[in-house]
C-alpha positions, 0 to 999 in steps of 0.5 A: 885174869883174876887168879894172877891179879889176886894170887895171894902172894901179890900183896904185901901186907904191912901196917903203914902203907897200903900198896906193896905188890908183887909184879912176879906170877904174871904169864908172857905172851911166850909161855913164860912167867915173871919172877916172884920176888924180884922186883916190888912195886910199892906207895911211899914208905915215909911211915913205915915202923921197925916192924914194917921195914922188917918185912921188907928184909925178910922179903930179900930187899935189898935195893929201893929205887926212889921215885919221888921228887926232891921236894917230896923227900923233903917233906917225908923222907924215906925210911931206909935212906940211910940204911946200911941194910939196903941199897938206897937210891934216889931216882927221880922220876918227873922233872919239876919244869915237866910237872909244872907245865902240865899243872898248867893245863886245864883238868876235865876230870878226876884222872887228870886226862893223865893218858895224854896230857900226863902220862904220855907226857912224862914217857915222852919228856922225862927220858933221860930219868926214866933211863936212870931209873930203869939202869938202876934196877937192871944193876944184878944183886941178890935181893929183892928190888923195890921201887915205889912213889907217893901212892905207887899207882902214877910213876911207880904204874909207868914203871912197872907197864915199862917192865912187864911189857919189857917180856911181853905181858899183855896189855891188858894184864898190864892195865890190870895190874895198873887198875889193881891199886884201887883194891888197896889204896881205897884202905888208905889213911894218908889221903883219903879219897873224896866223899862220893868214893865208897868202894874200890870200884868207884876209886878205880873209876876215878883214879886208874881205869885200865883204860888209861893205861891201856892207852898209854901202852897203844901210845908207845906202840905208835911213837916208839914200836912199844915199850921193848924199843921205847927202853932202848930208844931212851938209851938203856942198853941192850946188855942192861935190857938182857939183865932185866928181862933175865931178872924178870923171868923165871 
């Protein structure tokens, strides 16, 4: 699995941010395999510099879906925002009443039990965003598509379990890919991880186990049929799943 997860084209190394990842490479269950660069999965780019944005045009993006909250673009704003050179859209991917609500649960650990009290909550409870979000990539253009969070793991994770599961990557591929934030977010410096985190390993221990995604993928097998019905049930329709499966694959 790790020749897929470490093809040294997955990452796209830039200065000010961390977690830049390819989801092209990855085998489907068919024999077929997902395209490289057409969809970019991606932490924040509020500290991006001219050269790093540079990067991303000469990668071919052309499309950023943001999935931050309003207050988030508040308080660090995208850098393409306002670019003529790609289309910038604002797709968020929590509700701020679902978000609250489960703030309000009692936290065991450093995951945030995020399998059932977080993630499945938000897939089962944020539908109507998450249909957004996923009709905005499935619009044709000819770049590149980059979607991206705070960190790129949480939202940006869901997102991209719900893509590759669309053509039938393996749920542990999947969860792999998930988990695989660790090997670059441990570099970060916009939020540093707690002291007794000395190594990608112990950070993927404490923030995205694959089990974790692992979990959430079993969930949407058992309340939708997995994650090809679950987009359909949330009202993607079945001419914008064909554009995003035709998009996924090579």
């Amino acid at each position: 699995m790790e020749e897929y997860l470490l093809d040294p084209d997955r990452h796209i190394k830039v200065e000010h941010a961390f977690n830049i990842r390819e989801i092209g490479g990855y085998p489907t269950r068919d024999g077929q395999t997902t395209k490289w660069q057409r969809f970019l999965r991606s932490d924040g780019l509020h500290q991006l510099h001219e050269a790093d944005m540079q990067v991303l045009l000469d990668y071919g993006v052309r499309r950023i879906v943001d999935l931050r909250m309003p207050m988030e673009l508040e308080s660090s704003p995208n850098v393409f925002s306002g670019s003529e050179l790609v289309d910038y859209r604002h797709r968020s991917f929590l509700d701020p009443a679902v978000l609250r609500k489960l703030e309000q649960e009692p936290v065991q650990d450093r995951t945030h039990l995020r399998a059932d009290r977080g993630y499945r909550a938000w897939l089962d409870s944020s539908q109507p965003l998450i249909r957004d979000i996923l009709v905005s990539l499935s619009d044709e253009d000819a770049g590149v598509a980059l979607y991206h969070c705070s960190g790129g793991k949480d939202r940006t994770g869901l997102v991209t379990a719900l893509l590759l599961g669309l053509v039938g990557v393996a749920d542990d591929l999947i969860a792999a890919d998930y988990a695989l934030t660790a090997r670059y977010n441990i570099n970060s410096t916009l939020k540093p991880p707690e002291s007794d985190i000395h190594n990608w390993q112990d950070y993927e221990a404490a923030y995205c186990p694959p089990v974790v995604m692992q979990e959430v993928l079993e969930h949407l097998k058992q309340s939708y049929g997995g994650a090809p019905d679950y987009v359909r049930h949330i009202g993607v329709t079945n001419d914008q799943v064909e554009r995003l499966q035709c998009q996924l694959l090579a």
